[in-house]
C-alpha positions as CSV (number, residue, x, y, z in Angstrom):
1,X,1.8,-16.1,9.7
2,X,-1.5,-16.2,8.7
3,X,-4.5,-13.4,9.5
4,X,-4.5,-12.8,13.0
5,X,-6.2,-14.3,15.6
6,X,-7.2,-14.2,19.2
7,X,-4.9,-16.7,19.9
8,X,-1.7,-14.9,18.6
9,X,-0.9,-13.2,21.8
10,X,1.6,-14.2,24.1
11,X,0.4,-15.4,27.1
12,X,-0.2,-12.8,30.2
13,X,0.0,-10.2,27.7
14,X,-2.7,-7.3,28.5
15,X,-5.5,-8.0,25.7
16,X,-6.3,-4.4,25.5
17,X,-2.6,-2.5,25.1
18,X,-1.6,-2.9,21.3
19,X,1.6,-4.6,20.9
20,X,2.4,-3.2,18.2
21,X,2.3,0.8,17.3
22,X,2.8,2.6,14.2
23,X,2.2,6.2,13.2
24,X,2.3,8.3,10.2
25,X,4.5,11.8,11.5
26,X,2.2,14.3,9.8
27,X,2.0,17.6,10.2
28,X,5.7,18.6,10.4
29,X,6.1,21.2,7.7
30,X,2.5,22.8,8.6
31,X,3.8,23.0,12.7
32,X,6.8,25.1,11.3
33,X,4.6,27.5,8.9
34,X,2.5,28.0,12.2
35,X,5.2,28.9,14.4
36,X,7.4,31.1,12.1
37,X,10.4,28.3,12.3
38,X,13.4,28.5,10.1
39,X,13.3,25.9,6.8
40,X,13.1,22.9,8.6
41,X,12.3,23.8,11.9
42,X,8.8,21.6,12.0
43,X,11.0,18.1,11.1
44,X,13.2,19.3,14.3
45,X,10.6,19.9,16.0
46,X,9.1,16.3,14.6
47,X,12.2,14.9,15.7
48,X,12.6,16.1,19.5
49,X,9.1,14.8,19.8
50,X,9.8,10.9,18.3
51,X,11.9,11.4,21.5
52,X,9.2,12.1,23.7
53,X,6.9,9.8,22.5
54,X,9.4,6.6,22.5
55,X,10.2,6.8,25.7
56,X,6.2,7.1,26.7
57,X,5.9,4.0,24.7
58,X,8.6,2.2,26.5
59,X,7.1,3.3,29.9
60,X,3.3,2.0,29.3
61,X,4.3,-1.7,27.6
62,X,4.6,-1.1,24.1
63,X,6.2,-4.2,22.8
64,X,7.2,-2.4,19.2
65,X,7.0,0.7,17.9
66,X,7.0,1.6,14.0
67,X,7.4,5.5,12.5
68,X,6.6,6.5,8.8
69,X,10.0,8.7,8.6
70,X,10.0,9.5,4.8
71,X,8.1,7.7,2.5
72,X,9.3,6.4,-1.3
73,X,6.9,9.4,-2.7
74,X,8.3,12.0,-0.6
75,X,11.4,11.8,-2.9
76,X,9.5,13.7,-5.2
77,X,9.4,16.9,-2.5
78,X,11.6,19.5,-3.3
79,X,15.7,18.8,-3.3
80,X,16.7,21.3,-0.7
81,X,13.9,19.9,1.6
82,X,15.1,16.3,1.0
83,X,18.5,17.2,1.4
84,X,17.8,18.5,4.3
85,X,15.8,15.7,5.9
86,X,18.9,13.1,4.9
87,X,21.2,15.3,7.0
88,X,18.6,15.3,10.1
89,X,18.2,11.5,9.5
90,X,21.6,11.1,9.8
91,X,21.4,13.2,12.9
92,X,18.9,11.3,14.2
93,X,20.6,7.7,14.2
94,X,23.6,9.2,15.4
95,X,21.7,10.5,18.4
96,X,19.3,7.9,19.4
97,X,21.5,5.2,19.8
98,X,22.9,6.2,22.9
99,X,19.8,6.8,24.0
100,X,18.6,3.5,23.0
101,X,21.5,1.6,24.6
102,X,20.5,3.6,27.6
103,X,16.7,2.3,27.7
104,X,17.4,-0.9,26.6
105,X,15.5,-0.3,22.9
106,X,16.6,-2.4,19.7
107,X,16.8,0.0,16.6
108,X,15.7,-1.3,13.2
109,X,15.1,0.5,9.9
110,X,13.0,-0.6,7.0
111,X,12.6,0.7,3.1
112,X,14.8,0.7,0.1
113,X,18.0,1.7,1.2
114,X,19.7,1.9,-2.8
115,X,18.9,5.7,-3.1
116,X,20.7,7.0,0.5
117,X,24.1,8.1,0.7
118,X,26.9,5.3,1.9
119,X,27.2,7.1,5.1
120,X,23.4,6.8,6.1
121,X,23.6,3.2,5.0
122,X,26.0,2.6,6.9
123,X,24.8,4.3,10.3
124,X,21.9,3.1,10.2
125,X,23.4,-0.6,9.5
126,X,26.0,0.2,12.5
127,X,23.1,1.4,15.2
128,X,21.2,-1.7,13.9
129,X,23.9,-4.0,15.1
130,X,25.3,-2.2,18.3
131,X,20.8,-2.3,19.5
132,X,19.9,-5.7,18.3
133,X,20.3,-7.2,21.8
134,X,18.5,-4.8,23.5
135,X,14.9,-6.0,24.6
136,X,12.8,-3.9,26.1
137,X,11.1,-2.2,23.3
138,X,12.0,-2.5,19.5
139,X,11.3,0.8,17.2
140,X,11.5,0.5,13.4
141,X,11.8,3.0,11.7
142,X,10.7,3.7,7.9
143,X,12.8,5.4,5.7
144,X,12.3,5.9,2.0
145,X,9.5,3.0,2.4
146,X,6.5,2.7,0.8
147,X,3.9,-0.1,1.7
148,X,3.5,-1.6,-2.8
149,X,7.3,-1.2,-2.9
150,X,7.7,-3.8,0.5
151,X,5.1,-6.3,-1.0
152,X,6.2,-6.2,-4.2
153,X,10.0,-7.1,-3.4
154,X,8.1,-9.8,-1.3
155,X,6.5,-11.1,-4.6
156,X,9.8,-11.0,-6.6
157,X,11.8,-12.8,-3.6
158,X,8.8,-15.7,-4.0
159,X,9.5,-15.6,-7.9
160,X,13.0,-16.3,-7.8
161,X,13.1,-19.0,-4.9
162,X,10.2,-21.0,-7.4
163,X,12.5,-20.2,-10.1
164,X,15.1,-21.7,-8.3
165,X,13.3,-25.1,-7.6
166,X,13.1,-23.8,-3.5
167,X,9.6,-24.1,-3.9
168,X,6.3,-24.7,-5.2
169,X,4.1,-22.0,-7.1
170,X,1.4,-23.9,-4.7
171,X,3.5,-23.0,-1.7
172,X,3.2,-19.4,-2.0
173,X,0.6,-18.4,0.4
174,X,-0.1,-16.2,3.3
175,X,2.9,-17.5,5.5
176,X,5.2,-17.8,2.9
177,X,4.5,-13.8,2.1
178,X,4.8,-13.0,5.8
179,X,8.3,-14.3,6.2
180,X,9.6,-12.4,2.9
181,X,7.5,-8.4,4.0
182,X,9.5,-5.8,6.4
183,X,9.3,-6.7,10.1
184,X,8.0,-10.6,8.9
185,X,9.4,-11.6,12.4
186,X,7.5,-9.3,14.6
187,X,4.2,-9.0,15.7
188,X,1.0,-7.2,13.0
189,X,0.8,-4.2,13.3
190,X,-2.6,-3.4,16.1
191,X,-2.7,0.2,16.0
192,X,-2.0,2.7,13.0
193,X,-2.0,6.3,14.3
194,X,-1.8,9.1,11.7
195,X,-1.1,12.6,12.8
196,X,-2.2,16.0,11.1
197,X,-6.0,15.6,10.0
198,X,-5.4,13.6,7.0
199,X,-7.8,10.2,6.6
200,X,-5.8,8.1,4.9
201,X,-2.9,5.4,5.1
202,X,-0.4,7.2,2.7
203,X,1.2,3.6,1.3
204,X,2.4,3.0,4.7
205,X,2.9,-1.1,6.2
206,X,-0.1,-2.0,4.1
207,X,0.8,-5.3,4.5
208,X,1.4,-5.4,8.4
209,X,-1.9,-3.5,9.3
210,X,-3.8,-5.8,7.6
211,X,-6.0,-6.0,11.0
212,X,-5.0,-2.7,12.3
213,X,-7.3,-0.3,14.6
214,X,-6.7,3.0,13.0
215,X,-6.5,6.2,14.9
216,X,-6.8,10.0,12.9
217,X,-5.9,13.1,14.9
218,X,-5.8,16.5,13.7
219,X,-3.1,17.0,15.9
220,X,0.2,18.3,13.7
221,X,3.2,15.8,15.0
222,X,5.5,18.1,17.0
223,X,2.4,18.8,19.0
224,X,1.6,15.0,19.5
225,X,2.2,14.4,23.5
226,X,1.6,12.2,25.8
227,X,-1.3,12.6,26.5
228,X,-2.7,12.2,23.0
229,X,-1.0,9.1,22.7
230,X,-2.8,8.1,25.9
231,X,-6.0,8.8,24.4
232,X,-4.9,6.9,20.7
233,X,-4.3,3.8,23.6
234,X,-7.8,4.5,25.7
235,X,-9.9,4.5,22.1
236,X,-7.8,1.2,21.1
237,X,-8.7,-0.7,24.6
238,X,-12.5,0.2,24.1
239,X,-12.7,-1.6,20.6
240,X,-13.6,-5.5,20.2
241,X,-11.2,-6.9,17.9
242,X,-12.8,-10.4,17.0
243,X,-11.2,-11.1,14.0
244,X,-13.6,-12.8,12.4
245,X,-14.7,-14.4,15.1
246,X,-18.3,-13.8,17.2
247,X,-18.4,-11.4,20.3
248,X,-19.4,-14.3,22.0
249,X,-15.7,-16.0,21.5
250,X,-13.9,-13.0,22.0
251,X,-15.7,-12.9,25.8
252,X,-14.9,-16.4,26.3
253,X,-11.1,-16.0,25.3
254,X,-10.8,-12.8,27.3
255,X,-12.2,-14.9,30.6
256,X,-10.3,-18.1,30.3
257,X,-6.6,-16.3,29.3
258,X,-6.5,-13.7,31.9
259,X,-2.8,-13.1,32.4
260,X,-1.6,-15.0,35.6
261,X,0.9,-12.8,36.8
262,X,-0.9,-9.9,38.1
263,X,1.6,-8.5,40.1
264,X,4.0,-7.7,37.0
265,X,0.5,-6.2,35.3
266,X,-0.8,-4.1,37.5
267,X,0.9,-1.1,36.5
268,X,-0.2,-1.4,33.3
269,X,-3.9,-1.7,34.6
270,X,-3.5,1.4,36.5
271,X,-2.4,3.1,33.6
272,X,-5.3,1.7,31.2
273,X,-7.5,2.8,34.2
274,X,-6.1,6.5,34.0
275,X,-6.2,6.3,30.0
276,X,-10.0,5.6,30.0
277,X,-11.0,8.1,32.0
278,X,-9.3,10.6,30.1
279,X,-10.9,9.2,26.4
């Protein structure tokens, strides 16, 4: 795939609801100093509220949605903590896949899975399998990933198929590094949310955000709700993504692909509606 274009959307999709969400948890271990929580408390706080806010996805038309779990620099945090976030990670696939079988969602995980215990690996390998059918929503989620690392193991996979004689050095273009990244086969990445007042993108799907509409909150995670995902979604609608392109061509585009099936959309234009008024 190469950058994104107007054209890239499937056809009667709703132009201005990303496809494509990912956020950046933040906040997690500055929710649980704030509320006097046991060690660990914020990340199962975090936790009940990736819950919450899945299922709101799934409601309004989200087609995928991506989490920054734990990031290839947070093994650096101390041991105890990151022992303690592997057990709730475990937890966490255990528990969701019920829940995703339930609502019809596809799990996936991305990041370097070398450094987590056999029985993580292999949970998260078994709720990957059990999902993949399902197709209402999908939700990846990142664990021990880092955006370099991804790119980089892209890189090396080009290396050693032009070292096998697969292909051309000259072959080795956008495309060809889109189908060797995390989540090659799904949609870019629209809009980046990142929770907790920091301004920045932390290393985090670098590659799939390339065009991304970013979205800072100072919101702490376990307090993200609905309703400030509703207003990440009401600030997305009211930007012009062109692309490169003039606003001109984006008004022409907008006009001559309106979806056809309005009856299937109209829920989803009611609840832009009620998201705009609220931005």
């Amino acid at each position: 795939m190469s950058a994104p274009d107007l054209t890239d959307r499937p056809k009667g999709h709703i132009t201005n609801l990303p496809c494509h969400v990912a956020i950046i948890m933040d906040g997690n271990n500055r929710y649980g100093r704030q509320h006097h929580l046991h060690d660990g408390g914020g990340h199962v706080a975090g936790k009940d509220q990736l819950d919450l806010i899945t299922q709101h996805a799934r409601k309004v038309g989200v087609e995928v949605l991506t989490v920054f779990a734990f990031s290839s620099e947070n093994w650096r945090r101390p041991p105890d903590e990151v022992a303690l976030l592997m057990q709730l990670f475990e937890q966490v696939v255990q528990d969701q896949v019920p829940r995703m079988l339930e609502q019809n969602i596809a799990m996936r995980f991305i990041g370097d899975r070398s450094k987590m215990t056999e029985r993580l690996q292999h949970l998260m390998q078994a709720a990957e399998e059990v999902t993949a059918p399902n197709a209402q929503m999908i939700m990846v989620i990142a664990i021990s990933y880092g955006g370099l690392w991804d790119m980089a193991q892209a890189a090396k996979r080009l290396a050693l198929a032009v070292q096998a004689g697969k292909m051309s050095v000259d072959e080795i273009d956008e495309v060809s590094m889109q189908q060797q990244v995390e989540m090659g086969d799904l949609p870019p990445v629209d809009l980046l949310i990142r929770t907790g007042g920091e301004y920045r993108l932390s290393n985090f799907v670098l590659w799939q955000s390339a065009y991304a509409e970013l979205y800072f909150t100072d919101t702490l995670w376990p307090a993200f709700d609905e309703a400030e995902f509703d207003r990440a979604l009401g600030q997305f609608s009211f930007r012009e993504r062109r692309f490169g392109r003039t606003s001109e061509q984006v008004l022409e585009h907008e006009t001559n692909h309106k979806p056809n099936n309005l009856i299937n959309n109209q829920n989803n234009y009611h609840y832009l509606d009620q998201v705009k008024k609220h931005v």
